[in-house]
PAZA-353817 format. One record per atom (N, C-alpha, C): atom name; x, y, z; residue in three letters. Coordinates in pm, whole numbers. Layout:
BEGIN
{atom CA; px X; py Y; pz Z; rest ALA}
...
REM end
This chain:
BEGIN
{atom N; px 18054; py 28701; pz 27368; rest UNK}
{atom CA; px 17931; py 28635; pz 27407; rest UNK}
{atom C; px 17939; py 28485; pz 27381; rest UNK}
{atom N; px 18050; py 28479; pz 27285; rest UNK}
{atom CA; px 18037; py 28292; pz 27298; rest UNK}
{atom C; px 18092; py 28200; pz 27385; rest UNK}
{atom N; px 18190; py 28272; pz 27508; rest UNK}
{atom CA; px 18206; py 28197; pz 27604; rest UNK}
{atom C; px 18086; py 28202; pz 27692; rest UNK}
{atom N; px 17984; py 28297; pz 27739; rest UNK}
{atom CA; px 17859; py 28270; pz 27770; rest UNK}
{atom C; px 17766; py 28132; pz 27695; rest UNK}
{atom N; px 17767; py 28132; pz 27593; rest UNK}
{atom CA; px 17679; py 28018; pz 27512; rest UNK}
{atom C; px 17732; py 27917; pz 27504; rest UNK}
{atom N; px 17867; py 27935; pz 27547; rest UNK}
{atom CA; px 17954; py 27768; pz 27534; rest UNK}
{atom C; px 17903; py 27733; pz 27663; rest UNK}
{atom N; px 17875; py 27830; pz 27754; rest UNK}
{atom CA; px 17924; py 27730; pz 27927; rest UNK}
{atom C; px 17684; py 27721; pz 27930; rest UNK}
{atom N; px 17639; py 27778; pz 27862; rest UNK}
{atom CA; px 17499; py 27744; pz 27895; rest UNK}
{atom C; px 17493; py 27631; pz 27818; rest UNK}
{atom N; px 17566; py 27602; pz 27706; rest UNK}
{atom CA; px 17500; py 27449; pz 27644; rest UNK}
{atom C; px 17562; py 27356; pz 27710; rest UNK}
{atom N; px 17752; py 27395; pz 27718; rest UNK}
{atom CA; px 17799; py 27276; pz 27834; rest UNK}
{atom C; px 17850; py 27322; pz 27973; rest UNK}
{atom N; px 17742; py 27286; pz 28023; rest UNK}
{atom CA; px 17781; py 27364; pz 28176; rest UNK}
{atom C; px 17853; py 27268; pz 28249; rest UNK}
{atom N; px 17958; py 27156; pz 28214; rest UNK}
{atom CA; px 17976; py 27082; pz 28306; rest UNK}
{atom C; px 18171; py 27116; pz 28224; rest UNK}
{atom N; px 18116; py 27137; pz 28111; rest UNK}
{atom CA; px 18313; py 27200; pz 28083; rest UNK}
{atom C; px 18322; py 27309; pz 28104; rest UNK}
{atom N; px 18500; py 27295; pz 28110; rest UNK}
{atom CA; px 18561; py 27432; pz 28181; rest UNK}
{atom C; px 18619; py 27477; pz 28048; rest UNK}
{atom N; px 18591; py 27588; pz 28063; rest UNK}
{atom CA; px 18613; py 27690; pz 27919; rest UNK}
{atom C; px 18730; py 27716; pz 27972; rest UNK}
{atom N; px 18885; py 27769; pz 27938; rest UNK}
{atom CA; px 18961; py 27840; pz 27976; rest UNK}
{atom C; px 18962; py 27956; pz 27899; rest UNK}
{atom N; px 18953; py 28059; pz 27897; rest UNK}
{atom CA; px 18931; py 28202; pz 27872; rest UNK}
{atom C; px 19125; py 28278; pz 27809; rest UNK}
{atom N; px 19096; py 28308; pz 27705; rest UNK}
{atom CA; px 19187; py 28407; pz 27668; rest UNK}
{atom C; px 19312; py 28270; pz 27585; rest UNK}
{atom N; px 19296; py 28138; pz 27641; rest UNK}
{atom CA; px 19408; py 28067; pz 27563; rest UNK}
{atom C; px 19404; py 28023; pz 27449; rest UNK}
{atom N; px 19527; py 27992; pz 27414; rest UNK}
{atom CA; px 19579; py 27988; pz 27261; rest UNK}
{atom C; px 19544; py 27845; pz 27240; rest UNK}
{atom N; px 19560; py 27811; pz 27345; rest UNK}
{atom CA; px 19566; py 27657; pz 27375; rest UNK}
{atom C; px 19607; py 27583; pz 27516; rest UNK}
{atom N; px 19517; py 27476; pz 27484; rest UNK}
{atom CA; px 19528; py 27400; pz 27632; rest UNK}
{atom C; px 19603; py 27263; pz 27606; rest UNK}
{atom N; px 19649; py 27240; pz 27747; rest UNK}
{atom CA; px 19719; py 27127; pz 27771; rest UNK}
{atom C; px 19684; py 27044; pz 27861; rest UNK}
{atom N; px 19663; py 26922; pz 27873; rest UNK}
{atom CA; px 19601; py 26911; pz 27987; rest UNK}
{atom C; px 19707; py 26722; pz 28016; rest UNK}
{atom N; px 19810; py 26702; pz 28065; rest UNK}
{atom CA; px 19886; py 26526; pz 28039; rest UNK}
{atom C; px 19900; py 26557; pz 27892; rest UNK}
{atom N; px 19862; py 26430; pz 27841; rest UNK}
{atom CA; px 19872; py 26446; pz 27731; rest UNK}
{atom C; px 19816; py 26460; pz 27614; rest UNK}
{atom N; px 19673; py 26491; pz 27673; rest UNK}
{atom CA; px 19563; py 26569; pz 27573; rest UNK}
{atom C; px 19648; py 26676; pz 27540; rest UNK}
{atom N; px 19551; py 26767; pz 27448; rest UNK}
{atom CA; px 19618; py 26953; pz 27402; rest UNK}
{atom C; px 19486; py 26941; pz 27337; rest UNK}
{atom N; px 19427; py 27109; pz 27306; rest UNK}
{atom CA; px 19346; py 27126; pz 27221; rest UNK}
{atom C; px 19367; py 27278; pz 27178; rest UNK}
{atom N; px 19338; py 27333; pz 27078; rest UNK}
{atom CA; px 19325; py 27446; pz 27027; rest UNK}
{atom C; px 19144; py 27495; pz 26968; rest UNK}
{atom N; px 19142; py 27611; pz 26922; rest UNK}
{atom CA; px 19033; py 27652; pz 26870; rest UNK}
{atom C; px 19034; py 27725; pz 26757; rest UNK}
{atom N; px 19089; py 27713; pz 26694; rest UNK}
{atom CA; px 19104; py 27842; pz 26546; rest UNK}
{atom C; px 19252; py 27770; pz 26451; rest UNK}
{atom N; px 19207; py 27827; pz 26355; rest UNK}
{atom CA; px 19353; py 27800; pz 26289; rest UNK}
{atom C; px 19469; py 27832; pz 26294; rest UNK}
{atom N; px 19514; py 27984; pz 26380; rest UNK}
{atom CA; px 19652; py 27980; pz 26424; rest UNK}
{atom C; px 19657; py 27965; pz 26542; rest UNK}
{atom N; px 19568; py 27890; pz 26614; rest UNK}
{atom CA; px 19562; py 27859; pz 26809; rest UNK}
{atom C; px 19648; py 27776; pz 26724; rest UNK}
{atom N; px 19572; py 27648; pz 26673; rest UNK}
{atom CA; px 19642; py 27530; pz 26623; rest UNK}
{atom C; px 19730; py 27531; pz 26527; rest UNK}
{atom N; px 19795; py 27603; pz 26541; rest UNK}
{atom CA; px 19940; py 27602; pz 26430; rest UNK}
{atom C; px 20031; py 27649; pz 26583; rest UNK}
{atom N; px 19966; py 27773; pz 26673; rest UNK}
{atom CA; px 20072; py 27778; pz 26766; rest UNK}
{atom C; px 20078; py 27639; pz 26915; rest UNK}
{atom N; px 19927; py 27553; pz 26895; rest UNK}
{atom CA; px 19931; py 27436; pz 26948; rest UNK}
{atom C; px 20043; py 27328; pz 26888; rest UNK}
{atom N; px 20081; py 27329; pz 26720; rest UNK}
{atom CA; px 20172; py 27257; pz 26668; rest UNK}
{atom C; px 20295; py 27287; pz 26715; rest UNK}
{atom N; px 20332; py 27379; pz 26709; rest UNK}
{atom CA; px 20462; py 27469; pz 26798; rest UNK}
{atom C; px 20514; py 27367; pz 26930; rest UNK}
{atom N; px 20405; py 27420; pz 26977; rest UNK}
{atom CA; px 20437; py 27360; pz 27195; rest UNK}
{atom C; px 20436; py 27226; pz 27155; rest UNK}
{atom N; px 20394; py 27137; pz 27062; rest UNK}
{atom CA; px 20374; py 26997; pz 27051; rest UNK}
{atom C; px 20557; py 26985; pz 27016; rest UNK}
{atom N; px 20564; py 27038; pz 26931; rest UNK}
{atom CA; px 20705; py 26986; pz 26818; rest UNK}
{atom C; px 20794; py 27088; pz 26953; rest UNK}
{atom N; px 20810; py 27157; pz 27030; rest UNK}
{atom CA; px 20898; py 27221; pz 27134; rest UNK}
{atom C; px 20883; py 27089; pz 27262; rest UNK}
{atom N; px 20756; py 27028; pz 27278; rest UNK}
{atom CA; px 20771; py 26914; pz 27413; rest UNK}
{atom C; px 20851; py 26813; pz 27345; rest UNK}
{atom N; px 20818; py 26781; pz 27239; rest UNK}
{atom CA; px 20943; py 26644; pz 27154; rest UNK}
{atom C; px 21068; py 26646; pz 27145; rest UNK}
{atom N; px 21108; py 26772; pz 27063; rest UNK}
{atom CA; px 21227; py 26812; pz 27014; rest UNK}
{atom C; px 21316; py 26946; pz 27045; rest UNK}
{atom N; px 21237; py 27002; pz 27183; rest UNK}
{atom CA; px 21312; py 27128; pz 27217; rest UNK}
{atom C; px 21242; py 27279; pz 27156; rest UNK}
{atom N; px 21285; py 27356; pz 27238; rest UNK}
{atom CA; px 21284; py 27510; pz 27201; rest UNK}
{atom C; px 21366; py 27518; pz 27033; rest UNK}
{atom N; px 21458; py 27490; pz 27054; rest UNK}
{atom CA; px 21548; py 27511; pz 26935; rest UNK}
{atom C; px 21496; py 27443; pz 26823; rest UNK}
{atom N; px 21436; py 27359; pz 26782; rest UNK}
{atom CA; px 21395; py 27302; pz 26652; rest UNK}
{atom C; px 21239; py 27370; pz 26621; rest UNK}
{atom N; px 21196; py 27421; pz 26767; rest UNK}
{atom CA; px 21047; py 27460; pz 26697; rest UNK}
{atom C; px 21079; py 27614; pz 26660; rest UNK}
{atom N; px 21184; py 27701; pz 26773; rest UNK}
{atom CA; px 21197; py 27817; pz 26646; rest UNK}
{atom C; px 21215; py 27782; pz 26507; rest UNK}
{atom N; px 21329; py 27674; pz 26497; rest UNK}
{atom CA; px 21355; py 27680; pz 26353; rest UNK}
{atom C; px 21286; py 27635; pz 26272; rest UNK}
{atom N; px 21200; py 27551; pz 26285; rest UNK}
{atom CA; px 21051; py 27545; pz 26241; rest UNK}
{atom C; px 20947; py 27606; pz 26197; rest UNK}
{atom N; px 20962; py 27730; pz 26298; rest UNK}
{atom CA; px 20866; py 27851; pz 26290; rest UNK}
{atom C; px 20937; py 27937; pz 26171; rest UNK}
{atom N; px 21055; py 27925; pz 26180; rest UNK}
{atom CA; px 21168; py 28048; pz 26158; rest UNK}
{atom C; px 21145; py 27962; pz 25967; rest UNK}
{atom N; px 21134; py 27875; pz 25962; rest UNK}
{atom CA; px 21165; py 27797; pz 25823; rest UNK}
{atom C; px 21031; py 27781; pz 25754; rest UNK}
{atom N; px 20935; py 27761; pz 25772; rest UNK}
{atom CA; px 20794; py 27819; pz 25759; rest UNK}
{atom C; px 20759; py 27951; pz 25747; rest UNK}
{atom N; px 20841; py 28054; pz 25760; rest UNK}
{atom CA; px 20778; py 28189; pz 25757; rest UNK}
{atom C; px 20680; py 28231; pz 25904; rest UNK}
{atom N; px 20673; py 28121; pz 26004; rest UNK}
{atom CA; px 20597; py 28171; pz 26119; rest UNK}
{atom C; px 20603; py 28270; pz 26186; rest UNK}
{atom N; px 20571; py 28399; pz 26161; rest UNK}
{atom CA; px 20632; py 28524; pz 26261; rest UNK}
{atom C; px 20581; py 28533; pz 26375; rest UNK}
{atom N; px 20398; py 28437; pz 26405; rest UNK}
{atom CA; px 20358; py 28402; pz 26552; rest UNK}
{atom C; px 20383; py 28396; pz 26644; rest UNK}
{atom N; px 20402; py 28434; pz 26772; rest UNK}
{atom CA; px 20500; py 28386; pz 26905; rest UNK}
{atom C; px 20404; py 28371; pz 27028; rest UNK}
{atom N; px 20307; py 28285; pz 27013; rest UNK}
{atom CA; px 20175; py 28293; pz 27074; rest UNK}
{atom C; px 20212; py 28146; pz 27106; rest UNK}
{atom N; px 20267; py 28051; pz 27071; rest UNK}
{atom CA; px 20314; py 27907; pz 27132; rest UNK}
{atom C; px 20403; py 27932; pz 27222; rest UNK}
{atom N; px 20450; py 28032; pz 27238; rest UNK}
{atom CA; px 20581; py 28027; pz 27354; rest UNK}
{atom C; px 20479; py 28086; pz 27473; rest UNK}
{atom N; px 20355; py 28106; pz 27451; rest UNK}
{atom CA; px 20279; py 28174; pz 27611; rest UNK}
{atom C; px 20095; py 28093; pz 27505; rest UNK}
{atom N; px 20069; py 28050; pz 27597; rest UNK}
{atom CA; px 19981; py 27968; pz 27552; rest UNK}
{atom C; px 19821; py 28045; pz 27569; rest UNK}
{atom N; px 19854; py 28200; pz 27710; rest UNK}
{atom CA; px 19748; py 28276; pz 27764; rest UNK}
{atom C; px 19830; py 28391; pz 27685; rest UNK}
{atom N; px 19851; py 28452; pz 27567; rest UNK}
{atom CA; px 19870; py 28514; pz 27511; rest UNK}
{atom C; px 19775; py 28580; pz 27466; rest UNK}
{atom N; px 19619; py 28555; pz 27486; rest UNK}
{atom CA; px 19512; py 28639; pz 27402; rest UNK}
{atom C; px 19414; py 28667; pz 27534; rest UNK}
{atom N; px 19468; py 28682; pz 27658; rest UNK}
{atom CA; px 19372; py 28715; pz 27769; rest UNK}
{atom C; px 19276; py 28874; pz 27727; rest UNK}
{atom N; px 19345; py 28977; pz 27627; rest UNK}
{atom CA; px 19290; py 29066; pz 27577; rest UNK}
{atom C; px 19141; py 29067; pz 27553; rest UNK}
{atom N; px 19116; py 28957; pz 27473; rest UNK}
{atom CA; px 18990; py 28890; pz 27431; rest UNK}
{atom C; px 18915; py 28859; pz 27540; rest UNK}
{atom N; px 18966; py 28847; pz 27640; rest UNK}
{atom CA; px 18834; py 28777; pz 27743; rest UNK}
{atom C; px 18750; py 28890; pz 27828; rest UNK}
{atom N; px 18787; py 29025; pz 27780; rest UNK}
{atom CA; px 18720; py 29123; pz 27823; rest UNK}
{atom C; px 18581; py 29113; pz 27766; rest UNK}
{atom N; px 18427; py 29135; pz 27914; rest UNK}
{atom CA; px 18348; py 29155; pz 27790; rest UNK}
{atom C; px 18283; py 29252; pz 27766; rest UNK}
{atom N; px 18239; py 29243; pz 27634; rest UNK}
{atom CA; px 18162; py 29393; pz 27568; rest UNK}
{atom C; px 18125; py 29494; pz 27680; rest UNK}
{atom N; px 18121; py 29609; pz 27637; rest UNK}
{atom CA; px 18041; py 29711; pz 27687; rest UNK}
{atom C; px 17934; py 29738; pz 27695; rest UNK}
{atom N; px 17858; py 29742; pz 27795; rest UNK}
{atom CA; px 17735; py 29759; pz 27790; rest UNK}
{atom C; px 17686; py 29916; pz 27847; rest UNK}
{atom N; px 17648; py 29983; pz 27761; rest UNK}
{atom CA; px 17549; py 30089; pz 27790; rest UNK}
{atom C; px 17416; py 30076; pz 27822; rest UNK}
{atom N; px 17382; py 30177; pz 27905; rest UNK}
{atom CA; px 17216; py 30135; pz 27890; rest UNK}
{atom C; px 17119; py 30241; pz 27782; rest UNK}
{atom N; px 17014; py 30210; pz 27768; rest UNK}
{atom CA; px 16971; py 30249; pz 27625; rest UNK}
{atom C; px 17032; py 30229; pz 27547; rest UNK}
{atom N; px 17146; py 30123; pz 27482; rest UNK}
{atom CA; px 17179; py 30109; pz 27364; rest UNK}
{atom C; px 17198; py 29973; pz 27357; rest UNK}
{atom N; px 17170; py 29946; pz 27164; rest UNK}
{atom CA; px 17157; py 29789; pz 27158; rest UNK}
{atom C; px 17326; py 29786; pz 27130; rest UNK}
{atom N; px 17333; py 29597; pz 27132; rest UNK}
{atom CA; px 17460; py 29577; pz 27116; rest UNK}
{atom C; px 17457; py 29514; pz 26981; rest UNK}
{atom N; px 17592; py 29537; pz 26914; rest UNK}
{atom CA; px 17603; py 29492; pz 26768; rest UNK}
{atom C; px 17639; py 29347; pz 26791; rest UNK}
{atom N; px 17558; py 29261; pz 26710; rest UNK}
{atom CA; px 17544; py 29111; pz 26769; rest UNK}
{atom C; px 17701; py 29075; pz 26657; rest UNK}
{atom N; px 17716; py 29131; pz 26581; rest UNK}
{atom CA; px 17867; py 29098; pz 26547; rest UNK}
{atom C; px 17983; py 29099; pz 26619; rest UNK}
{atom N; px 18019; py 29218; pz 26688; rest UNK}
{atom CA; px 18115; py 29261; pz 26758; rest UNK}
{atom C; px 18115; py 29274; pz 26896; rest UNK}
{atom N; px 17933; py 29264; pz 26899; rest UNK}
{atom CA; px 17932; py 29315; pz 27084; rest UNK}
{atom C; px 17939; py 29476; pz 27162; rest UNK}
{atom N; px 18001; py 29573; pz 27043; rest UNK}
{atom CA; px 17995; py 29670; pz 27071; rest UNK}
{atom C; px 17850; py 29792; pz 27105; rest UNK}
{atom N; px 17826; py 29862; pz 27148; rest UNK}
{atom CA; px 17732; py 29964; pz 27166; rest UNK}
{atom C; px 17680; py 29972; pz 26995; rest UNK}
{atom N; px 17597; py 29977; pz 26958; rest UNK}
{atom CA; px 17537; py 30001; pz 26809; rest UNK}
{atom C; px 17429; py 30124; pz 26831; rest UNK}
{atom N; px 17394; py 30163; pz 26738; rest UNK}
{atom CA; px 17320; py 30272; pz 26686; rest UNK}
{atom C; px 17167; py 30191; pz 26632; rest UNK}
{atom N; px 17098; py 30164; pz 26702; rest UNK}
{atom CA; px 16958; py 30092; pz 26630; rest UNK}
{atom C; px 16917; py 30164; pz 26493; rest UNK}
{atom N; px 16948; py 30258; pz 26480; rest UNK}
{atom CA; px 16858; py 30347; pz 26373; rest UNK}
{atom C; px 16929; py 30274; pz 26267; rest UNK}
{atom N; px 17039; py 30271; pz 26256; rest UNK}
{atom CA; px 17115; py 30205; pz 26141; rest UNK}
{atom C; px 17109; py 30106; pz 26087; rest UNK}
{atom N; px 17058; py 30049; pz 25981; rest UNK}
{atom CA; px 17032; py 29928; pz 25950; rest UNK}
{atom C; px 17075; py 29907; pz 25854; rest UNK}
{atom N; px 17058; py 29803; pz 25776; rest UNK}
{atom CA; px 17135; py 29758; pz 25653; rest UNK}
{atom C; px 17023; py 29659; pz 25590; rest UNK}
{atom N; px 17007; py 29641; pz 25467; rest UNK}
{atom CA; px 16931; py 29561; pz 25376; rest UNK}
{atom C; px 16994; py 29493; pz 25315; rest UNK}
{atom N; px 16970; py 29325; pz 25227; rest UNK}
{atom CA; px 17041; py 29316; pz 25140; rest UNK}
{atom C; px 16913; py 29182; pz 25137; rest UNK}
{atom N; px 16900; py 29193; pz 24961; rest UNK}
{atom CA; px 16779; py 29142; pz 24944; rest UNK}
{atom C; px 16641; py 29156; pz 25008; rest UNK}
{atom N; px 16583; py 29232; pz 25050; rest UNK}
{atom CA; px 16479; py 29267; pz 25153; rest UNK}
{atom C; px 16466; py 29232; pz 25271; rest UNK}
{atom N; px 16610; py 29211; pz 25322; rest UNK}
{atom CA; px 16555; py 29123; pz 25478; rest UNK}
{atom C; px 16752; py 29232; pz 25539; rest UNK}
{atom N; px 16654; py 29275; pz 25685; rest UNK}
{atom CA; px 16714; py 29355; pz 25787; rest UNK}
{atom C; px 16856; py 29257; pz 25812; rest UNK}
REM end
C-alpha cells in the first residue's frame, strides 16, 4: 500500500516498482539499507569493474547479489489480497480476522 500513498502525495514522480535501485545518468538512488549497500555495489562495479566489487562484497562478508540485477525484488510489487468481507491487516496487507484484536495499555 505504500506505493499507492507515495504516487497520491507525489503524483508527478515515477515510482519504479520492485527495484533495488535506480539509476538514472548519473543520479542513483536506493530505499532501505541493503537497496543501498547493493546501490554501493553497482556504484564501486561502474568505477572499478565487476571484479573489484565481487571482491568487495566477497571481503565484507556480503552474501547479497541483488546489485548485479537492480529489479531483483519485483516479488514485492504484487498487491495484497483482497477478499470481500474481510478486513485487511494494515501491517502486512493480508486478509485479517476482525474479531482478533490485541491491547496494550488500553488502546486497540
Amino acid at each position: 500500500m505504500t506505493y499507492e500513498d507515495f504516487a497520491v502525495e507525489f503524483p508527478v514522480i515515477h515510482l519504479k516498482r520492485g527495484a533495488r535501485f535506480v539509476e538514472d545518468g548519473n543520479l542513483a538512488s536506493s530505499g532501505g539499507l541493503t537497496s543501498g549497500m547493493d546501490l554501493a555495489f553497482r556504484v564501486v562495479e561502474r568505477y572499478f569493474g565487476p571484479d573489484v566489487a565481487e571482491e568487495t562484497a566477497y571481503n565484507i562478508e556480503y552474501q547479497g547479489r541483488s546489485w548485479t540485477n537492480p529489479d531483483s525484488n519485483m516479488v514485492y510489487t504484487k498487491p495484497p489480497r483482497f477478499t470481500a468481507g474481510k478486513h485487511l491487516c494494515p501491517v502486512c496487507g493480508m486478509d485479517g480476522d476482525p474479531t482478533i484484536t490485541s491491547f496494550y495499555k488500553g488502546k486497540t
